[in-house]
C-alpha positions in Angstrom: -131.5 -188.5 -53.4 -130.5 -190.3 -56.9 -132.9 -191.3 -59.6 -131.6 -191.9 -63.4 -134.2 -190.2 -65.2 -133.1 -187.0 -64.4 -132.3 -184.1 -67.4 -128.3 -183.0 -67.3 -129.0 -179.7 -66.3 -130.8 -181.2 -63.4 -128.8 -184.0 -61.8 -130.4 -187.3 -60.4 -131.4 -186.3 -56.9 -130.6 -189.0 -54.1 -131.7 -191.1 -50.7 -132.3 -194.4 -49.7 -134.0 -197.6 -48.9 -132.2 -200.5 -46.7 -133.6 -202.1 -43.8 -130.9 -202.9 -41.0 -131.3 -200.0 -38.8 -128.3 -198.3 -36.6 -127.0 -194.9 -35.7 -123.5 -194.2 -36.7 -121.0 -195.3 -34.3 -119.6 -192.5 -32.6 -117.3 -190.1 -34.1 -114.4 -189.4 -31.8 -115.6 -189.9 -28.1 -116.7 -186.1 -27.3 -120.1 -185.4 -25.8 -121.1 -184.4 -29.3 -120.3 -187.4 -31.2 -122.2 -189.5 -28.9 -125.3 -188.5 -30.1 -124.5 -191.1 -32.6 -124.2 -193.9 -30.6 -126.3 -196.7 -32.6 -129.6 -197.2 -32.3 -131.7 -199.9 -33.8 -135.2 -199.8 -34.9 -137.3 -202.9 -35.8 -139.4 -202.9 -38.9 -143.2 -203.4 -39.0 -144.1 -206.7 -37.2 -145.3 -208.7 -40.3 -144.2 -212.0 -41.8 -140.7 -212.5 -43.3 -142.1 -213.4 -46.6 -144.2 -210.3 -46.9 -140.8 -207.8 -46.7 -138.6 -210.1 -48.5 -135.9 -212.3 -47.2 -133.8 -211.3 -44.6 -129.9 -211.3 -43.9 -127.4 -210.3 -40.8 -127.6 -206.9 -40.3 -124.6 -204.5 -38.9 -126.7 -202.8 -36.5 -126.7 -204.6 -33.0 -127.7 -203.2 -30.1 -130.1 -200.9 -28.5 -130.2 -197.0 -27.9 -132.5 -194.2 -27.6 -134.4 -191.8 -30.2 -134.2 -188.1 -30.4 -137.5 -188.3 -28.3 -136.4 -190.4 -25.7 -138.0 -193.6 -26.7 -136.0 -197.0 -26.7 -136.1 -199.1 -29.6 -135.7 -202.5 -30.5 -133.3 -204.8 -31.7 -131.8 -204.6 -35.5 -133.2 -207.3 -37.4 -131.3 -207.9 -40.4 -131.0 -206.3 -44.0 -133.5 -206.8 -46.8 -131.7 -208.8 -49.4 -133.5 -206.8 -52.1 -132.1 -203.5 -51.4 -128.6 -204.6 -49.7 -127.1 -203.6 -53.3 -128.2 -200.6 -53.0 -126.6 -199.5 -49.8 -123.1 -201.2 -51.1 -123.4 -198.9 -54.7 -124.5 -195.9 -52.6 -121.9 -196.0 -50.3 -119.3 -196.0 -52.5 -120.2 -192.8 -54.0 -120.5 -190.8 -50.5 -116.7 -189.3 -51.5 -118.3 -187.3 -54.3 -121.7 -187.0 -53.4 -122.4 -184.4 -51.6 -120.4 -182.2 -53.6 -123.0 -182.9 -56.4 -125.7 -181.9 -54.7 -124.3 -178.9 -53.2 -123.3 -177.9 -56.4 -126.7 -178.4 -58.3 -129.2 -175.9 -59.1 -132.3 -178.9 -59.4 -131.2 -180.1 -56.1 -131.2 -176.4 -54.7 -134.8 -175.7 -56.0 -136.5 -179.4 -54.9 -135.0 -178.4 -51.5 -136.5 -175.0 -51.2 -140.0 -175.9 -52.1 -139.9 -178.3 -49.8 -138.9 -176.2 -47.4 -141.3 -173.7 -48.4 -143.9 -176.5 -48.4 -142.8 -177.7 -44.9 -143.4 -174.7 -42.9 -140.6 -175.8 -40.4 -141.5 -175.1 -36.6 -139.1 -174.8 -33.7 -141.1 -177.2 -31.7 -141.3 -179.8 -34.3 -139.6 -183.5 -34.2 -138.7 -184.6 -37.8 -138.3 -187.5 -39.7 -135.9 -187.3 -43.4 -136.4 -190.7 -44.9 -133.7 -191.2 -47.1 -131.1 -188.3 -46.4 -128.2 -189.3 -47.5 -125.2 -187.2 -47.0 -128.0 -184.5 -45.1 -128.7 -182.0 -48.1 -131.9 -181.7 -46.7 -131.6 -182.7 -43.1 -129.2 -179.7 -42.7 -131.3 -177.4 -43.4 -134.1 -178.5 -41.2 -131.9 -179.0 -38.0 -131.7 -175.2 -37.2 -135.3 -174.9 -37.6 -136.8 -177.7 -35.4 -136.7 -179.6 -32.4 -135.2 -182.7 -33.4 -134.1 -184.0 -36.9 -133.9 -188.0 -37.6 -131.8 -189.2 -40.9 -132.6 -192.4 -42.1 -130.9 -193.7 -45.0 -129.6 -197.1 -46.2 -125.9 -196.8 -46.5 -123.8 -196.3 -43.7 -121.0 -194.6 -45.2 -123.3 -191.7 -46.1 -125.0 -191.4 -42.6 -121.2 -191.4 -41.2 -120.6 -188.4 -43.4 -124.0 -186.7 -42.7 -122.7 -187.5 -38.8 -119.7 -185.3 -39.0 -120.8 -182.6 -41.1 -123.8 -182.3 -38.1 -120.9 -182.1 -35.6 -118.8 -180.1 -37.8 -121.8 -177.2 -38.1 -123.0 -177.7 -34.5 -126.3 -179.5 -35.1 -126.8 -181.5 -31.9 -130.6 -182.4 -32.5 -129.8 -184.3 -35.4 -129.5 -188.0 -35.2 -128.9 -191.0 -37.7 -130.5 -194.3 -38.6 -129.8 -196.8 -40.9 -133.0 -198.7 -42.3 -135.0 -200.1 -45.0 -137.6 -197.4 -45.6 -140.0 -200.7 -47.2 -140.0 -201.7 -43.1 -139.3 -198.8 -41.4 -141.5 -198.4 -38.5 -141.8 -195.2 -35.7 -143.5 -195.1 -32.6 -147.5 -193.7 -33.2 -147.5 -189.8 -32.6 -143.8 -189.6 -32.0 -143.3 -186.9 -34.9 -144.7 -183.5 -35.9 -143.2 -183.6 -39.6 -141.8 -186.4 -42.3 -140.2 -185.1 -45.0 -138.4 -187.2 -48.3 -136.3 -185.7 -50.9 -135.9 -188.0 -54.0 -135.6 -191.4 -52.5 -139.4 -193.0 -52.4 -139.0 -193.5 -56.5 -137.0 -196.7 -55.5 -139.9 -198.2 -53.4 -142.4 -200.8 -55.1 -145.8 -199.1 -55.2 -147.2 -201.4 -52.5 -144.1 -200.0 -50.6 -144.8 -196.9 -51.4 -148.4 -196.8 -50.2 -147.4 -198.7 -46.6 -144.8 -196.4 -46.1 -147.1 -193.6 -46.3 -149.8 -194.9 -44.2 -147.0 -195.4 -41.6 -145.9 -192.1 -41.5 -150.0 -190.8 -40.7 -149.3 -193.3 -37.8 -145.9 -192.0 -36.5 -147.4 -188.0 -37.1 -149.2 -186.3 -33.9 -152.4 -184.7 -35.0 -151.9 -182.0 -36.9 -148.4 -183.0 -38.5 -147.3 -183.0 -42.2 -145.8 -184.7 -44.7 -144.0 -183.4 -47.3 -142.6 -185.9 -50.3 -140.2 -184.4 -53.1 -139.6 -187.0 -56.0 -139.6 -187.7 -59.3 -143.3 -187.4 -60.4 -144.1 -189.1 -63.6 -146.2 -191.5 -65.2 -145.8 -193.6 -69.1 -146.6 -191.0 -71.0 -150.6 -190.7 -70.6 -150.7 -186.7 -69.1 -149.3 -183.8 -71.0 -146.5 -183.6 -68.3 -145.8 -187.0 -68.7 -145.0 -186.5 -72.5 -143.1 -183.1 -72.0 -140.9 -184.5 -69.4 -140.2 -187.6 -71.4 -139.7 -185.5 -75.0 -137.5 -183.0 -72.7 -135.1 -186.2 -71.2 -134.8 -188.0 -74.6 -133.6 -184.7 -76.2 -131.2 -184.0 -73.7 -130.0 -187.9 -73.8 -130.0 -188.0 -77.7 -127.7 -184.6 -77.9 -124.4 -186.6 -75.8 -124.4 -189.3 -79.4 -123.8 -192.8 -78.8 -123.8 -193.0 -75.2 -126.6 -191.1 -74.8 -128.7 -193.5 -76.9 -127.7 -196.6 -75.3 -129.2 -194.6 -72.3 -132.4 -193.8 -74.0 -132.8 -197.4 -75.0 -131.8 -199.2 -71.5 -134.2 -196.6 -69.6 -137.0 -197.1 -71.7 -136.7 -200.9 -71.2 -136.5 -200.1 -67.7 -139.3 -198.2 -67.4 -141.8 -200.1 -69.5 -141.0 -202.7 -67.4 -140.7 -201.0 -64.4 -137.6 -202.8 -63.4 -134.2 -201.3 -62.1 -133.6 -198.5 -59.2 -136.3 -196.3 -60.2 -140.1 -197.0 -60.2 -141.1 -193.1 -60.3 -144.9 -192.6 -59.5 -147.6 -189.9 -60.9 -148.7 -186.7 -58.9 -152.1 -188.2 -59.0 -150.5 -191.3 -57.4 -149.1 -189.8 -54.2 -151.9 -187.6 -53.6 -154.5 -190.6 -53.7 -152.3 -192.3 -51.6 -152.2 -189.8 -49.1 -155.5 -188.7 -49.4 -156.2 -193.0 -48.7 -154.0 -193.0 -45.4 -156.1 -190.1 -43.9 -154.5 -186.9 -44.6 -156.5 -183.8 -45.6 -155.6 -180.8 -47.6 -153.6 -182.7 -50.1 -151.9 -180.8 -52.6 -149.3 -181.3 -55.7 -146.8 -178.6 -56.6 -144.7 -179.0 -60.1 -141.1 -177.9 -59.2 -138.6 -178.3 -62.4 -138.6 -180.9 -64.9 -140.0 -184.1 -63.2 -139.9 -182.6 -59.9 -142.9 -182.6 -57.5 -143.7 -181.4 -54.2 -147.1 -183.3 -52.7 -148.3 -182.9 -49.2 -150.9 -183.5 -46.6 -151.9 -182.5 -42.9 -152.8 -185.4 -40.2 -156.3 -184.0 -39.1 -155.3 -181.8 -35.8 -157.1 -183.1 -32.3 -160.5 -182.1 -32.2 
């Protein structure tokens, strides 16, 4: 989870984006460990040009999924997110202290668990799950728990925290979440916690009509993010009001911040492309699902989700 638009007394919440896919290597040879053996997963089969261009990957090989399935061959990572991973990884030292230590982070993550409605049966997706604040707390309610995030160095410490704390139905997988592709109804539940703000719109909207793909009828999804637009809503104004006042009180610093994020966002370049409420739930509601709702959480935090239509 990260995002830079975040208010100081609720941190930037964090995941990823990056498209070579793998599964940790494994940790130290024991029968646990090996449940991160890599595993490479192909993205969507669709011209080169249309996902941007390509380079080596580190993933090679094959492996299984938590369901069984055998996947593909790595293909590469997208150039335009390959940054990313690099920066991200860096930080995985510190990180998960952070959000262990946050109260926003601690409230985005029980209203989407709230929102989830976890079941013991259920095979989950958590696209972009960093160092596995959220994935952790899903594993001891589900079947099956897969991690996908960008950089390697955090899905190596999500790894050994899951062996550390016994969760053997967790598995990891590096990949591009712009590309990133499941087999149709091999999943009962998706969830994201502040990583889909980094996706392009377009990227947004595939991504989601994806996931309906990858659910079994009557699965969820369940997306936590940053949820604001330029200002047009009342929330949009009190959100931005609340993070220029908060920016403005830490003096010079602060207002080479406000002035380098407002460039950003009015041209919606940089690491965060944040989308309305109304967005995600007409994208959602576009991809099929049915009894899409929005939930405010704190500050620019938002909770929507939607049901794949159960078999009739």
């Amino acid at each position: 989870m990260r995002g830079g638009y975040a208010a100081a007394a609720e941190p930037p919440l964090r995941a990823g984006i990056t498209d070579a896919v793998i599964r940790p290597g494994a940790l130290n040879g024991s029968t646990a460990s090996r449940r991160y053996a890599c595993v490479p997963v192909s993205p969507l089969d669709e011209p080169a040009a249309a996902r941007g261009q390509m380079v080596p990957g580190t993933a090679t090989g094959t492996g299984t999924g938590p369901g069984g399935e055998r996947a593909p061959e790595a293909t590469g990572v997208d150039v335009r997110h390959a940054g990313y991973a690099r920066r991200w990884g860096k930080r995985t030292s510190t990180w998960d202290h952070h959000v262990s230590s946050a109260p926003g982070f601690a409230a985005v993550r029980e209203a989407l668990l709230r929102v989830a409605g976890c079941r013991r049966e259920d095979d989950v997706i958590d696209l972009g799950a960093g160092t596995g604040f959220v994935t952790l707390a899903v594993a001891p309610k589900v079947s099956s728990v897969l991690a996908v995030d960008f950089a390697p160095p955090m899905l190596e410490a999500l790894a050994e925290q899951a062996e550390r704390v016994g969760a053997t139905n967790v598995s990891t997988l590096q990949a591009d979440l712009a590309v990133l592709d499941r087999p149709a109804g091999s999943l009962d539940l998706v969830v994201s916690s502040y990583a889909l703000h980094h996706l392009e719109d377009v990227d947004k909207r595939r991504l989601v009509e994806r996931t309906y793909a990858w659910l079994r009828p009557g699965g969820r999804i369940v997306v936590a993010d940053m949820m604001f637009g330029r200002g047009l809503s009342q929330r949009d104004r009190q959100i931005l009001r609340s993070k220029i006042a908060v920016l403005a009180r830490k003096g010079p610093g602060g207002l080479w911040r406000i002035a380098k994020n407002a460039v950003r966002f009015g041209l919606r370049r940089g690491g965060e492309l944040p989308a309305t409420p109304e967005f995600w739930q007409d994208a959602l509601v576009a991809a099929g699902f049915t009894e899409v709702r929005f939930e405010p959480v704190v500050a620019e935090a938002g909770v929507v989700s939607g049901l794949k239509p159960p078999a009739r």
